[in-house]
VOTISE-475185 format. One record per residue (C-alpha): residue number from 0; residue in three letters; y, z, x. Coordinates in nm, 4 decimals. Each point is the difference from the previous one (the first is absolute). Example, Ala and Ser with C-alpha at 12.3 -4.5 7.8 and 13.67 -1.06 7.14 Angstrom:
seq, type, Y, Z, X
0, ALA, -0.4500, 0.7800, 1.2300
1, SER, 0.3440, -0.0660, 0.1370
//
This chain:
seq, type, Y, Z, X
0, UNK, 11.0953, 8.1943, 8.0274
1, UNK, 0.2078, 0.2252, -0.1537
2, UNK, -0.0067, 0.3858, 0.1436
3, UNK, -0.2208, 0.2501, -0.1715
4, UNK, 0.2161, 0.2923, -0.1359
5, UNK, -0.1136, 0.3516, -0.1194
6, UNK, 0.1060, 0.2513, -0.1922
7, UNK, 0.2083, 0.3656, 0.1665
8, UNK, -0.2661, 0.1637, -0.2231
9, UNK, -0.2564, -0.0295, 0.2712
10, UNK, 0.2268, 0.1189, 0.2760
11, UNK, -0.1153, 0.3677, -0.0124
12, UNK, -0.3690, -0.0887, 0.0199
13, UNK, 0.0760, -0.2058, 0.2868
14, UNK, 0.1651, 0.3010, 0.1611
15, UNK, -0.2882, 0.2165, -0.0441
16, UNK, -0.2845, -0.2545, 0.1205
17, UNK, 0.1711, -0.0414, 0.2997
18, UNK, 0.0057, 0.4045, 0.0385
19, UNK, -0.3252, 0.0254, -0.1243
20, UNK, -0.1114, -0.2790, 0.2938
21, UNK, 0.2264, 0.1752, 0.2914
22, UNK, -0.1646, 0.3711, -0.0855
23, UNK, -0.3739, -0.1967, 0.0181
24, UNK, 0.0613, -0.1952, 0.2970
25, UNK, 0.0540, 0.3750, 0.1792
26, UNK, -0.2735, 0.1429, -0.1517
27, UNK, -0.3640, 0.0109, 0.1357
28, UNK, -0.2639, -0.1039, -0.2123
29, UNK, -0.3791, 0.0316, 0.1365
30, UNK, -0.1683, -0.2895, 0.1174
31, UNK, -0.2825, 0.0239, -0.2509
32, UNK, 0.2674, 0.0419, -0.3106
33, UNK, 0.1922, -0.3576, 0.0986
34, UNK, -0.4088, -0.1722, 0.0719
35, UNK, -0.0130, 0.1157, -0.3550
36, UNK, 0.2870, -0.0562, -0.1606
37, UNK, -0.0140, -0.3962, 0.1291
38, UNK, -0.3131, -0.0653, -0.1159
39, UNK, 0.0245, 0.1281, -0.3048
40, UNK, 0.3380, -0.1822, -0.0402
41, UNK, -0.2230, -0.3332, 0.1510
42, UNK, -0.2086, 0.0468, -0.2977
43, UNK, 0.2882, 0.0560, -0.2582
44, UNK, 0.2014, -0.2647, 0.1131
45, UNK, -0.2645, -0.2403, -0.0464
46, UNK, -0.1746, 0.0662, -0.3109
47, UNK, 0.4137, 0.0100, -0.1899
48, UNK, 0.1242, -0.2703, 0.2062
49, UNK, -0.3389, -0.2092, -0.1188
50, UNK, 0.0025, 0.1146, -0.3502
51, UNK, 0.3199, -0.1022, -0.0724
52, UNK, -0.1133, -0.3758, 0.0265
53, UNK, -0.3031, 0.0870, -0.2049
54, UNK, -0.2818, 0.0976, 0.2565
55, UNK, -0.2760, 0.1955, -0.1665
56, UNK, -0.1225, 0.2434, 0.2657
57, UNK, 0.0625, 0.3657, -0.0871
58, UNK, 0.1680, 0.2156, 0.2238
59, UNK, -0.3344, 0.1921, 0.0959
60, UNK, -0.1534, -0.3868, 0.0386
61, UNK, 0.2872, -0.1250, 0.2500
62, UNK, -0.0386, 0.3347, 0.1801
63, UNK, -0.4304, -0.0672, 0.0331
64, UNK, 0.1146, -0.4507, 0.1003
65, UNK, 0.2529, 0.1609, 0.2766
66, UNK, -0.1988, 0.2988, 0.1298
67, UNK, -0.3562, -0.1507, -0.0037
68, UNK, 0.0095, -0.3220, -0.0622
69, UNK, -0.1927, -0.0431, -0.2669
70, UNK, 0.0038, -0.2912, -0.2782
71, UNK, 0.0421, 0.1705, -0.3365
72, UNK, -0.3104, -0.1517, -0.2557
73, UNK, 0.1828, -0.1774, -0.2894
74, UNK, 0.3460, -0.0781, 0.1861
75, UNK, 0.1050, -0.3377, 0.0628
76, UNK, 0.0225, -0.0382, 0.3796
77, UNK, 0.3533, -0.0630, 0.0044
78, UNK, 0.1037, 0.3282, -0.1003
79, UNK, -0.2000, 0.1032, 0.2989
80, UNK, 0.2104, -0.2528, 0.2095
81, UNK, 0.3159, 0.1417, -0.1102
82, UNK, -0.0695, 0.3436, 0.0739
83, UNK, -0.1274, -0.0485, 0.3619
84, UNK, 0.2566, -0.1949, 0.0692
85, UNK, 0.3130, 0.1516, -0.1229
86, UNK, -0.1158, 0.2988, 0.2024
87, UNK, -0.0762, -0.2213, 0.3193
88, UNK, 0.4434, -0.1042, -0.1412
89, UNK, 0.0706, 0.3519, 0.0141
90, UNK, -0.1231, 0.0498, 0.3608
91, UNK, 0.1986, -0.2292, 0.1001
92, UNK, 0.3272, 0.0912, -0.1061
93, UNK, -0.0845, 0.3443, 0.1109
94, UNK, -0.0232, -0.1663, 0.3758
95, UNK, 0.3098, -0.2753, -0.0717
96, UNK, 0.2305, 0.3506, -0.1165
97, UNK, -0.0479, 0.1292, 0.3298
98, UNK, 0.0946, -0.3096, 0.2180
99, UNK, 0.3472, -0.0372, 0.1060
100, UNK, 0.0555, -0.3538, -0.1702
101, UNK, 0.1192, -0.0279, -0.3585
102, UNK, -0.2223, -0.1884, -0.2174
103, UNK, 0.0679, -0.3445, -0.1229
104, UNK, -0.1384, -0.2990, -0.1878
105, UNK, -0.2695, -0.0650, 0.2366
106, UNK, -0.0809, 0.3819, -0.0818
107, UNK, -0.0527, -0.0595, -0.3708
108, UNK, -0.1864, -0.2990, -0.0128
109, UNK, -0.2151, 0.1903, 0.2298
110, UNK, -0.0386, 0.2337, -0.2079
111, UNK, -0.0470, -0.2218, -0.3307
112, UNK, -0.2911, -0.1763, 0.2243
113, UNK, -0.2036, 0.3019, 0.0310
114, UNK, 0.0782, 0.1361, -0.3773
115, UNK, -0.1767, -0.3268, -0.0898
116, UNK, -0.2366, -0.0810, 0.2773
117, UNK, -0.3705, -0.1033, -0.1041
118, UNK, 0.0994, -0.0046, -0.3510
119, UNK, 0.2846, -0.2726, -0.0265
120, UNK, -0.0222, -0.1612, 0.3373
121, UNK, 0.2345, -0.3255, -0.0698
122, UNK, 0.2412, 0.2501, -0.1347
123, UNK, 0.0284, 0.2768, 0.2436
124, UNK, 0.3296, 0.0115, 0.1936
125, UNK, 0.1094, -0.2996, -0.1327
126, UNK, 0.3015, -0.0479, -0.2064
127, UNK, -0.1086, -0.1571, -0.3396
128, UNK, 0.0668, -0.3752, -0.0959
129, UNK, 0.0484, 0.0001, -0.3569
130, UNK, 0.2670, 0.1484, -0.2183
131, UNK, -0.0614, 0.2868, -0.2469
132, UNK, 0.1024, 0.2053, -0.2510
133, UNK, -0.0801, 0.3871, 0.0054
134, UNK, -0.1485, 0.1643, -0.3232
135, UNK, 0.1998, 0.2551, -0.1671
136, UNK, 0.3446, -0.0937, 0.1180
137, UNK, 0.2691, -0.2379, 0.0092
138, UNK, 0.0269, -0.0230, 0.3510
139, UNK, -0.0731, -0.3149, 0.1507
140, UNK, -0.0926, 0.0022, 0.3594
141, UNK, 0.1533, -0.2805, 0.2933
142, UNK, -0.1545, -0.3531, -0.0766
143, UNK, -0.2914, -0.0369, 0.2744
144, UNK, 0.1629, -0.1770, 0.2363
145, UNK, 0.2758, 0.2655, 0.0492
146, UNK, -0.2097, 0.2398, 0.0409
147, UNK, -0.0511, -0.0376, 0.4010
148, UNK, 0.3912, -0.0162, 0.0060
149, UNK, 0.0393, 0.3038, -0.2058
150, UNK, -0.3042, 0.1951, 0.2226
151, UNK, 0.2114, -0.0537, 0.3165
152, UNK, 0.3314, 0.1548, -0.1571
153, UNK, -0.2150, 0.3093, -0.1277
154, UNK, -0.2011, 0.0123, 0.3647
155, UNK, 0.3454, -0.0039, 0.1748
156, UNK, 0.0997, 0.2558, -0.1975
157, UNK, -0.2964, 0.1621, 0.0658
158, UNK, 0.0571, 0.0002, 0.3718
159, UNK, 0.3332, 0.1098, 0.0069
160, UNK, 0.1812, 0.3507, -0.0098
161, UNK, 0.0278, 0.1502, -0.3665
162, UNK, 0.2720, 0.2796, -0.0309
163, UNK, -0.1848, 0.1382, -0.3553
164, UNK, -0.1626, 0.2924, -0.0408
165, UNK, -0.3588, -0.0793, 0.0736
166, UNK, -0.1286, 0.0542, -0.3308
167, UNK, 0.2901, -0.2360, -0.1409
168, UNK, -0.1244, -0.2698, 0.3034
169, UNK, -0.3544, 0.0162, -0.0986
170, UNK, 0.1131, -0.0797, -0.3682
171, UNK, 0.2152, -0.2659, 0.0921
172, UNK, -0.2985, -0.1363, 0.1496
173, UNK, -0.2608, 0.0380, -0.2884
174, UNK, 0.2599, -0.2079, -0.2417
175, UNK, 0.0884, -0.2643, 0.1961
176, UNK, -0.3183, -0.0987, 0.1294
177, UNK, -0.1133, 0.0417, -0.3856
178, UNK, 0.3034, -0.2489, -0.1210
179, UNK, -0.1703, -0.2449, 0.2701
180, UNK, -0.3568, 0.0202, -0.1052
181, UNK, -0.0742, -0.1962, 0.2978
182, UNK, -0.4530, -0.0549, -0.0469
183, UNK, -0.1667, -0.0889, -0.2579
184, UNK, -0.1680, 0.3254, -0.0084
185, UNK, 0.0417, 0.3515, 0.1623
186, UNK, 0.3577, 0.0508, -0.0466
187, UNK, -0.0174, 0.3386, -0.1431
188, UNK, -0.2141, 0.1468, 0.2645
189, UNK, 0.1983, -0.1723, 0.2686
190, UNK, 0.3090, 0.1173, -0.1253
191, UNK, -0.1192, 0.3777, 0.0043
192, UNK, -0.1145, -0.0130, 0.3194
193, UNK, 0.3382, -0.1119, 0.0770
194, UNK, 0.1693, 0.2818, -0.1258
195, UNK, -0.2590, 0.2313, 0.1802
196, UNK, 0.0550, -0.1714, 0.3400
197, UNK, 0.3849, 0.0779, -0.0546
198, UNK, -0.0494, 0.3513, -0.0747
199, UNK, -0.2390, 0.0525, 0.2673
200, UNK, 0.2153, -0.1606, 0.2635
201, UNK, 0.2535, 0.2383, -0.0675
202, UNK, -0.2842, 0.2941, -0.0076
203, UNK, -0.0095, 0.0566, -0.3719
204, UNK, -0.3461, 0.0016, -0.1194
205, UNK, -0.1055, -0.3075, -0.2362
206, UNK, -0.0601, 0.0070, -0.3232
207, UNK, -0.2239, -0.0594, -0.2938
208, UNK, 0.1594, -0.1571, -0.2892
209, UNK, -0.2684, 0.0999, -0.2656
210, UNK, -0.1402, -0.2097, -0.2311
211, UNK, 0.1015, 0.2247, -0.2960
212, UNK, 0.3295, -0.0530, 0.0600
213, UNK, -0.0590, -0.4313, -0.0307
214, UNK, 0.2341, 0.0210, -0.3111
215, UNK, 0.2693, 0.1885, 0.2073
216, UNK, -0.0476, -0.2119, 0.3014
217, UNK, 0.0205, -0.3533, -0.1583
218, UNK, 0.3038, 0.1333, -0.1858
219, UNK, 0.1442, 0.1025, 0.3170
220, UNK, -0.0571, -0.3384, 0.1659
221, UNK, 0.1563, -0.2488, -0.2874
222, UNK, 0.2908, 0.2476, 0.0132
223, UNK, 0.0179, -0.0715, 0.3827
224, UNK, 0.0102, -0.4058, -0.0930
225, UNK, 0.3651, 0.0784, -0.1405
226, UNK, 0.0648, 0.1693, 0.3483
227, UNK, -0.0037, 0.3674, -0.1487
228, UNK, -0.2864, 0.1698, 0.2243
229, UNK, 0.1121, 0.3787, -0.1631
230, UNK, -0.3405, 0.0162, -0.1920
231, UNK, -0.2159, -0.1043, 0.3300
232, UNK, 0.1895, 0.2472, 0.2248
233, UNK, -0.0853, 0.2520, -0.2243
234, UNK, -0.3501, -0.0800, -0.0618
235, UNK, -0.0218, -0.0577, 0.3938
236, UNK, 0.1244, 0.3934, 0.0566
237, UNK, -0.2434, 0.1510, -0.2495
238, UNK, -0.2852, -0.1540, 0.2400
239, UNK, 0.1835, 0.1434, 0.3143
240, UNK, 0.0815, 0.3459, -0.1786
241, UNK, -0.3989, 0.0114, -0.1106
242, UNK, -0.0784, -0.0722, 0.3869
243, UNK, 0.2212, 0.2385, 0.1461
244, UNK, -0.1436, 0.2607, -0.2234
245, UNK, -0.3386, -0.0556, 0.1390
246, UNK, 0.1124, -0.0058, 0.3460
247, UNK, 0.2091, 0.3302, -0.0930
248, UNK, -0.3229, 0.1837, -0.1160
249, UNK, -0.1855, -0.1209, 0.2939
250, UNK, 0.2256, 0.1362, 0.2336
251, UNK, 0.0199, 0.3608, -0.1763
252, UNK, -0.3917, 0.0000, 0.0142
253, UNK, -0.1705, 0.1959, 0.2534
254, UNK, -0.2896, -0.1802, 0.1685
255, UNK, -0.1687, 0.0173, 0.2866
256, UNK, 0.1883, -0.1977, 0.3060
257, UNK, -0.2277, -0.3561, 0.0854
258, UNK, 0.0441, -0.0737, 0.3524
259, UNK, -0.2050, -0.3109, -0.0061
260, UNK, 0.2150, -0.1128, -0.3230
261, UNK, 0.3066, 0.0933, 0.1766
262, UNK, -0.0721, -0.1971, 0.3137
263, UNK, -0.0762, -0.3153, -0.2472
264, UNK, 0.3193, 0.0720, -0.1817
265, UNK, 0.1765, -0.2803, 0.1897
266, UNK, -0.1642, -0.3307, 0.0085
267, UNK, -0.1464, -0.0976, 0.3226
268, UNK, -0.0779, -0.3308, 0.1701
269, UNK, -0.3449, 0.1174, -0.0613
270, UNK, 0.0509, 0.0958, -0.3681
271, UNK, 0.1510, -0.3416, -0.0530
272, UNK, -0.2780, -0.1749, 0.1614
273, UNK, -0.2696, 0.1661, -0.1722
274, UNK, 0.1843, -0.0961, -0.3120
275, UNK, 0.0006, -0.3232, 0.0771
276, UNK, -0.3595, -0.0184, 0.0570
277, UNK, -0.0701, 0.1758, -0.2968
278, UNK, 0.2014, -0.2662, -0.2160
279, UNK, -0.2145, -0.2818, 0.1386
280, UNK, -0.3362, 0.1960, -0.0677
281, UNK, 0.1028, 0.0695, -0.3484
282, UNK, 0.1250, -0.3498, -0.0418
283, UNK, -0.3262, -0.1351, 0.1365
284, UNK, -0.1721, 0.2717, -0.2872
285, UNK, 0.2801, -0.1772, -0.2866
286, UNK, -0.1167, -0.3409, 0.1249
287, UNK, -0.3597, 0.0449, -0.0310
288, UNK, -0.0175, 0.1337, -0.3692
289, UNK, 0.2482, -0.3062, -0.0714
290, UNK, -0.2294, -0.2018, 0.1441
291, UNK, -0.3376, 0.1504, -0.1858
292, UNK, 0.1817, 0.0251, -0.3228
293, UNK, 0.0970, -0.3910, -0.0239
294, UNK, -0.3593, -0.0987, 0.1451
295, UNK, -0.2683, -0.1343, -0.2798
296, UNK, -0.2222, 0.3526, -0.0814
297, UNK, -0.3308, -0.2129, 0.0709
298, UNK, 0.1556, -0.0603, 0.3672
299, UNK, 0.2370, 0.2725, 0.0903
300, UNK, 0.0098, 0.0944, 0.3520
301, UNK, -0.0024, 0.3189, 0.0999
302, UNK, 0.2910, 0.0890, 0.2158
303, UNK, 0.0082, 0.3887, 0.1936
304, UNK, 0.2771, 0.1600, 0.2091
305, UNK, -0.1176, 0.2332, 0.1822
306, UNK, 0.2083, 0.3812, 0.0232
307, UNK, 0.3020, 0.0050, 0.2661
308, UNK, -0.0596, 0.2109, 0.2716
309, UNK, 0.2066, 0.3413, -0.0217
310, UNK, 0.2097, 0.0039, 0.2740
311, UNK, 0.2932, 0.2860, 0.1064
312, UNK, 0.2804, -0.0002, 0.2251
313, UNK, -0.2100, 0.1521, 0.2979
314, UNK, -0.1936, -0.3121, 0.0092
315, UNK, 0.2926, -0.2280, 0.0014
316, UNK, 0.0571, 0.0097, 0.3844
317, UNK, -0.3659, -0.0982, 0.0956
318, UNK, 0.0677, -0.3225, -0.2297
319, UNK, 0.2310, -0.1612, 0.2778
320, UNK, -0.2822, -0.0565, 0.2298
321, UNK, -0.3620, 0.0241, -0.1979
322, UNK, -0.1298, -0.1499, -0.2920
323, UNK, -0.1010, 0.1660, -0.3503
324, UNK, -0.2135, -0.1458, -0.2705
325, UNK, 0.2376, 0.0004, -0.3051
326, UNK, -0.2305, -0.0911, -0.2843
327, UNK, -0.1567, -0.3716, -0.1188
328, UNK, -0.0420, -0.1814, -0.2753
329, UNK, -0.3343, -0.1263, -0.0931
330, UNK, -0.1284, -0.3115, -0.2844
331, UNK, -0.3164, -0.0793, -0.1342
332, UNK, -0.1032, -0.3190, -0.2202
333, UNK, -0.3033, -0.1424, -0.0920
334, UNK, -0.1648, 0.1398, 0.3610
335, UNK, 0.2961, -0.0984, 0.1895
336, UNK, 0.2162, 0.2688, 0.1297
337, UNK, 0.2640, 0.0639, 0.2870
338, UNK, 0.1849, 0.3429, 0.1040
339, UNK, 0.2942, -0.0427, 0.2004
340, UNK, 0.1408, 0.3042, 0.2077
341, UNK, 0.3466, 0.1038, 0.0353
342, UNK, 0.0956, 0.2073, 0.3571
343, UNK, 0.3076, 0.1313, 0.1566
344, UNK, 0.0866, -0.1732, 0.2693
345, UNK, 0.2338, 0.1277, 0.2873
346, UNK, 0.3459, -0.1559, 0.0378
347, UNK, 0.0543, -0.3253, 0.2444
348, UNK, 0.1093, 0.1223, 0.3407
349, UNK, 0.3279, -0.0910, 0.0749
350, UNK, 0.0972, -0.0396, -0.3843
351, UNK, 0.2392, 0.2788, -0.0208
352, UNK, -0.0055, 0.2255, -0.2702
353, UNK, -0.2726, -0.1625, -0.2071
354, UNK, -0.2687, 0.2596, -0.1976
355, UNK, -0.3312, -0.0901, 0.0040
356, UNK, -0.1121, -0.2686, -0.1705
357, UNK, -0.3383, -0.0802, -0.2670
358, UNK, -0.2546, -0.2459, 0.1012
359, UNK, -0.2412, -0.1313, -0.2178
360, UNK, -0.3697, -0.1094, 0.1418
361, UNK, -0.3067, -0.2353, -0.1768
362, UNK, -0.3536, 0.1063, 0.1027
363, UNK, -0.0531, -0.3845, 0.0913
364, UNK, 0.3128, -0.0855, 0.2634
365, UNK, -0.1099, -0.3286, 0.0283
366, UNK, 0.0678, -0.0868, -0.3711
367, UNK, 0.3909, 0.1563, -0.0272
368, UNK, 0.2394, -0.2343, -0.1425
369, UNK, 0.2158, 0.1188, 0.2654
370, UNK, 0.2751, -0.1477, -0.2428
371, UNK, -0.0542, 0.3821, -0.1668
372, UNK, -0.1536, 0.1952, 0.2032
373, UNK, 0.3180, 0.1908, 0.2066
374, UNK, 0.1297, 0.3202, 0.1336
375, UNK, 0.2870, 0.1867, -0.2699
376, UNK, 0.3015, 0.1923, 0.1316
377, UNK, 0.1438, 0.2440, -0.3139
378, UNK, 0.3693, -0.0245, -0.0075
379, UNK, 0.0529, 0.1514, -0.2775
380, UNK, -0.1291, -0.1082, -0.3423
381, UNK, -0.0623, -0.3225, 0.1286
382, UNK, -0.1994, -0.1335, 0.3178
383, UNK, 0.0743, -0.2073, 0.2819
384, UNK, -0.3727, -0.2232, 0.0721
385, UNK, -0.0452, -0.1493, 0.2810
386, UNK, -0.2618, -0.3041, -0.0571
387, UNK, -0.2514, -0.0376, 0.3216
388, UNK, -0.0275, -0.3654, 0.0445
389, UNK, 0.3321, -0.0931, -0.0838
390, UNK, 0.1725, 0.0523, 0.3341
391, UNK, 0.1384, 0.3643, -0.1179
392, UNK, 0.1371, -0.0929, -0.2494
393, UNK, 0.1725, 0.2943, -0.2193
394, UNK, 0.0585, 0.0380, -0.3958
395, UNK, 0.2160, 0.2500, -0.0621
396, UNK, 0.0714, 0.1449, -0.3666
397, UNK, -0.3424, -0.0489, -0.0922
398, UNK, -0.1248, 0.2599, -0.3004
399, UNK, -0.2607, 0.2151, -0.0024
400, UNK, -0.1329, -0.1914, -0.3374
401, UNK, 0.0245, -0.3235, 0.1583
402, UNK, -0.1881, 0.1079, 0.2879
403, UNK, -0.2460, 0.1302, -0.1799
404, UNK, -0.0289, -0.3040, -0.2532
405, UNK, -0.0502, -0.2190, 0.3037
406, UNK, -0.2490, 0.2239, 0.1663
407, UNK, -0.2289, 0.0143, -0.3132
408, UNK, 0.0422, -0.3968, -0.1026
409, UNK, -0.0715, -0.0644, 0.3937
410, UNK, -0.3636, 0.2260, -0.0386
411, UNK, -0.1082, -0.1297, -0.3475
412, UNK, 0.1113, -0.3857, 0.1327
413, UNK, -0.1649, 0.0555, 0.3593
414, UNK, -0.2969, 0.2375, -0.0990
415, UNK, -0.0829, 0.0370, -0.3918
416, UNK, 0.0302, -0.3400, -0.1338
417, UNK, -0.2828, -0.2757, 0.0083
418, UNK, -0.0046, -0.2117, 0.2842
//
């Protein structure tokens, strides 16, 4: 592939981001403003990044789907899919752009797999099979099968040391992944997630590419297809500028200091866990609606997650050696019903540094299909299940969604179907 050039125009606004970005990284900004400024940027980032590939939510509506949950009445359940998981996408790249290994291909199918998860399933983190041509510009993508050829030139170049500016790198990125349009579907939020990790690996703060600027931003991109990424670097630094002025105002704003905020300011091993169990009990919430939605009215079951249990940092160390009732999930169908119960359970001695792990219980033991009944180590975003029966065996890499889709197909199978 020919290398991406840019014009000296953009030089000086280089310059001053990465002034602006020295001056913030020694500046102290209270706990409570960066809690606030993240999820509010959660929120953004998903309702723009969704909207530009013609989700319907509002911005108020993707805020009420991430914050509580809900279903919106009216909204085709897919543009409830997206949202939850583009923000589930966005956690994750927060936790990859702290790790010390550059990202690679592996890292954006990865991603790709959970933009897509429960919606397109045969589709998600898979390169596509068929050739296409992309609306609205002359640009033909590689023919299908070069695609996994062209994917491991980008992911090497991924994974090795860049000498441009980090706004310039992050750009670079965005374009040529575009010119690949590796899935069938999802390349437009994969690709700005992309550019975020970048940035954020470098400590910029990401970005939301709003959806009123689709006109400028699709110009931008066929202009990078002729290896000219000026108009994308520039549109890239008006979303940094716009963050760094929030962060600037939240750092000249007087609050109150927030010790508790300030001692969850860095991620923890317990912060990760509890995000990790947190995915799979909002997965196992995304799989049951699924699940009712699709089921014949006149014989839907009904399918209940019960509320996490709050935990905090103080009652992290008592984890390692006790067990805590985490929440369950409970069915009901045509008088059958089942609730299974997910606990905390303290590492394996001798294991090394393993957290705790989840294990799920039946009320009837003698009627598991051990097959999916099994303890679940986070690591991660993903899970590493050990299946009782099976001589130990362990599955690493599995997904919170995938757990979760097995858990509830095991309980209406085993407990809520006709016998």
């Amino acid at each position: 592939m020919d290398p991406y050039r840019w014009s000296e125009r953009i030089e000086p606004r280089l310059r001053q981001a990465t002034e602006r970005m020295r001056r913030l990284r020694g500046t102290r900004i209270p706990p409570s403003a960066l809690r606030s400024l993240r999820h509010a940027f959660r929120c953004d980032h998903t309702y723009h990044s969704n909207a530009m590939g013609g989700n319907r939510l509002t911005l108020p509506e993707t805020h009420a789907v991430l914050k509580d949950g809900i279903v919106i009445a009216g909204t085709p359940l897919k543009d409830h899919f997206e949202a939850v998981n583009l923000a589930h996408a966005l956690d994750l790249i927060e936790t990859r752009s702290r790790e010390d290994t550059a990202p690679g291909e592996q890292d954006v199918r990865e991603l790709h797999g959970i933009v897509l998860r429960g919606i397109e399933p045969l589709d998600a983190g898979v390169y596509r099979r068929l050739n296409l041509r992309m609306e609205g510009t002359p640009h033909v993508p590689p023919e299908a099968t070069h695609v996994p050829e062209a994917m491991r030139t980008f992911g090497a170049w991924l994974a090795g040391v860049r000498t441009e500016h980090p706004v310039v790198a992050s750009s670079i990125a965005h374009a040529w992944f575009a010119a690949i349009h590796p899935f069938t579907d999802g390349n437009g939020r994969t690709g700005r997630l992309l550019t975020n990790l970048l940035l954020m690996r470098e400590h910029y703060p990401p970005i939301a590419l709003r959806v009123e600027d689709r006109a400028r931003y699709h110009a931008a991109l066929q202009s990078s297809h002729s290896s000219d990424i000026t108009a994308l670097v520039e549109l890239t630094l008006d979303g940094v500028e716009r963050r760094f002025d929030e962060y600037e105002r939240a750092a000249g704003e007087v609050l109150e200091p927030d010790m508790e905020a300030s001692r969850a300011e860095t991620p923890t091993r317990f912060s990760r866990w509890y995000e990790a169990a947190r995915a799979l009990h909002e997965a196992l919430r995304e799989v049951a609606a699924r699940l009712e939605v699709r089921a014949p009215e006149s014989g839907r079951p009904r399918l209940q997650t019960s509320e996490l249990a709050a935990l905090t940092e103080r009652e992290w160390a008592p984890l390692q050696e006790t067990s805590l009732a985490l929440f369950s999930i409970r069915g009901q169908h045509q008088g059958r019903q089942v609730e299974i119960f997910f606990h905390s359970m303290p590492p394996v001695p001798d294991a090394g540094a393993v957290p705790p792990g989840i294990r799920m219980t039946a009320p009837s033991p003698e009627r598991i299909a051990l097959k999916y009944f099994s303890s679940a180590v986070p690591t991660g975003h993903t899970f590493s299940v050990s299946r009782d029966g099976l001589d130990a065996e362990v599955e690493h890499g599995v997904s919170a969604l995938t757990l979760a889709t097995e858990l509830w197909t095991y309980a209406i199978t085993e407990y809520l179907s006709p016998r």
